[in-house]
NUNUBA-28420 format. One record per residue (C-alpha): x, y, z; residue in one letter. Coordinates in steps of 0.1 Angstrom, whole numbers, plus 5000, padded with zeros to 4 digits. Layout:
N
- u v w residu
- X Y Z A
...
***
This chain:
192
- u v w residu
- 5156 4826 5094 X
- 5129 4856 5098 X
- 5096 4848 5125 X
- 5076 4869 5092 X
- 5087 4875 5057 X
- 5060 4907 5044 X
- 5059 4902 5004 X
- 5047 4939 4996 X
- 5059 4973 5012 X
- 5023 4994 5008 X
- 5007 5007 5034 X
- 4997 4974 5049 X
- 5028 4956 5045 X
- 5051 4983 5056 X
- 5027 4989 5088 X
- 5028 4954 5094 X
- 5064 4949 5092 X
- 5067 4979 5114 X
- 5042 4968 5139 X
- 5057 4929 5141 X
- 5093 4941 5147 X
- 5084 4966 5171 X
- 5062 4935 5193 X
- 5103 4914 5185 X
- 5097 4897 5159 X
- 5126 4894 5130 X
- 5110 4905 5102 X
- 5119 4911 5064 X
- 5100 4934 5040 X
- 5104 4928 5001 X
- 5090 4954 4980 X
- 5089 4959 4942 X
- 5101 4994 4948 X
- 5096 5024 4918 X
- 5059 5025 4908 X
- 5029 5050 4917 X
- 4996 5038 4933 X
- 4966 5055 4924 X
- 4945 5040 4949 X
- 4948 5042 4996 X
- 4951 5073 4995 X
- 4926 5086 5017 X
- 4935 5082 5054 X
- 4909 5089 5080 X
- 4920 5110 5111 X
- 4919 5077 5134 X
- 4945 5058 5116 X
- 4962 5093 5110 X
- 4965 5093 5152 X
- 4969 5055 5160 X
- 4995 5051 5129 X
- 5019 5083 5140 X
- 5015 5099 5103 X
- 5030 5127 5105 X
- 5012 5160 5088 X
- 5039 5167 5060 X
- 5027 5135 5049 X
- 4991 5147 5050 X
- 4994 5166 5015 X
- 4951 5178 5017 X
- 4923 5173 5041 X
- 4889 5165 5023 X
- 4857 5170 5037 X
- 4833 5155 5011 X
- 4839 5130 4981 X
- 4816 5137 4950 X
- 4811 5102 4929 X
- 4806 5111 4892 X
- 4791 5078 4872 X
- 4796 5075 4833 X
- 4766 5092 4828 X
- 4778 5120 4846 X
- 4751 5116 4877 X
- 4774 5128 4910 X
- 4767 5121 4944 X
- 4779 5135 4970 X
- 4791 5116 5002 X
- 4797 5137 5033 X
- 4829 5124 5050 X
- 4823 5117 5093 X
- 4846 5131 5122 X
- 4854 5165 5095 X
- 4879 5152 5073 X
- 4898 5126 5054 X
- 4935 5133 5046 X
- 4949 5125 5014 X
- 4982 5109 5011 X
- 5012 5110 4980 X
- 5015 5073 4976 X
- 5048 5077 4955 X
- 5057 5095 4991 X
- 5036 5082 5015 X
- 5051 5043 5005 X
- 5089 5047 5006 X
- 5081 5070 5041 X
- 5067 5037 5056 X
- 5089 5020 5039 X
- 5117 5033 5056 X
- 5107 5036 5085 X
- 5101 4998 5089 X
- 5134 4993 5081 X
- 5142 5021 5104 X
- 5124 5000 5134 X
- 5143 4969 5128 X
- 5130 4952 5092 X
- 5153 4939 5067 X
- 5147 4953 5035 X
- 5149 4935 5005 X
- 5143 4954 4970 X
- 5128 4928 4939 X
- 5102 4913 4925 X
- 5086 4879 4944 X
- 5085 4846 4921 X
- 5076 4818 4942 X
- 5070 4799 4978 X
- 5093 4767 4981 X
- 5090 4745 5012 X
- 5115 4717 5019 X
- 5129 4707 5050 X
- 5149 4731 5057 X
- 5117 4758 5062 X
- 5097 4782 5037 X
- 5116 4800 5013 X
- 5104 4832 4998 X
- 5122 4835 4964 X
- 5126 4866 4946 X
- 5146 4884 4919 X
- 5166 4909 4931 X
- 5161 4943 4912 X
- 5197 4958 4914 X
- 5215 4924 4907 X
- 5187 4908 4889 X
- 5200 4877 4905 X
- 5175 4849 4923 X
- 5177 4849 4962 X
- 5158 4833 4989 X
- 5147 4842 5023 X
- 5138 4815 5045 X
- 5112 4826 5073 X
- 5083 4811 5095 X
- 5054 4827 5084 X
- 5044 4848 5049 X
- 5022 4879 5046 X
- 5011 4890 5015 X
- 5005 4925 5010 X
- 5011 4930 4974 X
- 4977 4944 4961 X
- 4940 4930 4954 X
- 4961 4908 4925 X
- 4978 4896 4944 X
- 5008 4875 4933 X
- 5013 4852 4969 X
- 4974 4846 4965 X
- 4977 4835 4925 X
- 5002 4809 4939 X
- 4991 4797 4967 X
- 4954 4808 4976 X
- 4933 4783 4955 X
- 4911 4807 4932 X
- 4936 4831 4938 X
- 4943 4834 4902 X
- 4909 4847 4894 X
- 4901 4873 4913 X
- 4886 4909 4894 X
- 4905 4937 4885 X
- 4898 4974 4874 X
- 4923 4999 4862 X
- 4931 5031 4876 X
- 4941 5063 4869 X
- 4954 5090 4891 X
- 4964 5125 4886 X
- 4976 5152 4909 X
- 4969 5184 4899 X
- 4968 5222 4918 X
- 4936 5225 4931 X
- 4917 5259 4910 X
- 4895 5282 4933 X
- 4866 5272 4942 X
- 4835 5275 4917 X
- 4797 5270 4919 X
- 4807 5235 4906 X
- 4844 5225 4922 X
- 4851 5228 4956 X
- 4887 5221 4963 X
- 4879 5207 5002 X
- 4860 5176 4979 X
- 4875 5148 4963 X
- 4860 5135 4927 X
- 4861 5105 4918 X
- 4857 5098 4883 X
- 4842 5063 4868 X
- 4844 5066 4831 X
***
């Protein structure tokens, strides 16, 4: 039986299984695995220091972000303490990823189904994306960290099944040179 069972291997979910089996907890860490976030990937210098990222993970440092509005107004936002680093998330994931695993998580590649209580404990149920055969983990306590839509929260947070979304886009492209209009030290953001 795991103390935490972390239903999402992000950022948060990967830090937190990290963080829980560093403090002794036995802790398991099921990810989807295989897709690309577009969105985390700025990470201020703070969390840069207190999370141990390390800089080939750091793949630019911003110093301003420029909002440009379907209507093409842009604002510019000046970022505090110098500079924000961007992160790969394809990268930046499986690096956290692994490196739970590497402080002690068990990690479990699939796709999360349901919660099932009975007396034996909580059971985590999932499909398991090599085999694509059901499994369980039974654990204490559930975290989930999969995403603002959450799939834990659809089944068990009341409302949970309602909450907004927006798509997003993302595209990573070599910065030009700098222009009267583009600086490459800013990140645009684009709502269209």
């Amino acid at each position: 039986m795991y103390d935490v069972v972390v239903i999402g291997g992000g950022p948060s979910g990967s830090t937190a299984a990290e963080e829980l089996v560093r403090s002794g907890h036995k802790v398991a860490l099921l990810d989807r695995d295989g897709r690309i976030k577009p969105c985390g990937g700025a990470v201020p210098p703070r969390l840069i220091s207190d999370f141990n990222i390390p800089d080939e993970q750091v793949v630019a440092r911003i110093n301003t972000a420029r909002m440009i509005s379907p209507t093409q107004r842009q604002v510019d936002i000046p970022i505090e303490n110098g500079y924000v680093g961007m992160v790969d998330r394809e990268h930046f994931d499986e690096y956290l990823r692994v490196r739970a695993a590497e402080a002690g998580a068990d990690r479990y590649t699939g796709t999360f189904t349901k919660i099932e209580r009975d007396t034996d404990g909580t059971h985590v149920l999932y499909r398991d994306k090599a085999s694509g055969e059901k499994k369980r983990l039974t654990t204490k306590l559930i975290i989930g960290a999969d995403g603002a839509r959450s799939n834990v929260a659809k089944a068990e947070v009341p409302g949970g099944d309602k909450i907004p979304y927006v798509i997003a886009y993302h595209e990573i492209i070599e910065a030009p040179d700098a222009t009267a209009t583009y600086d490459p030290k800013r990140c645009d953001v684009i709502y269209d």
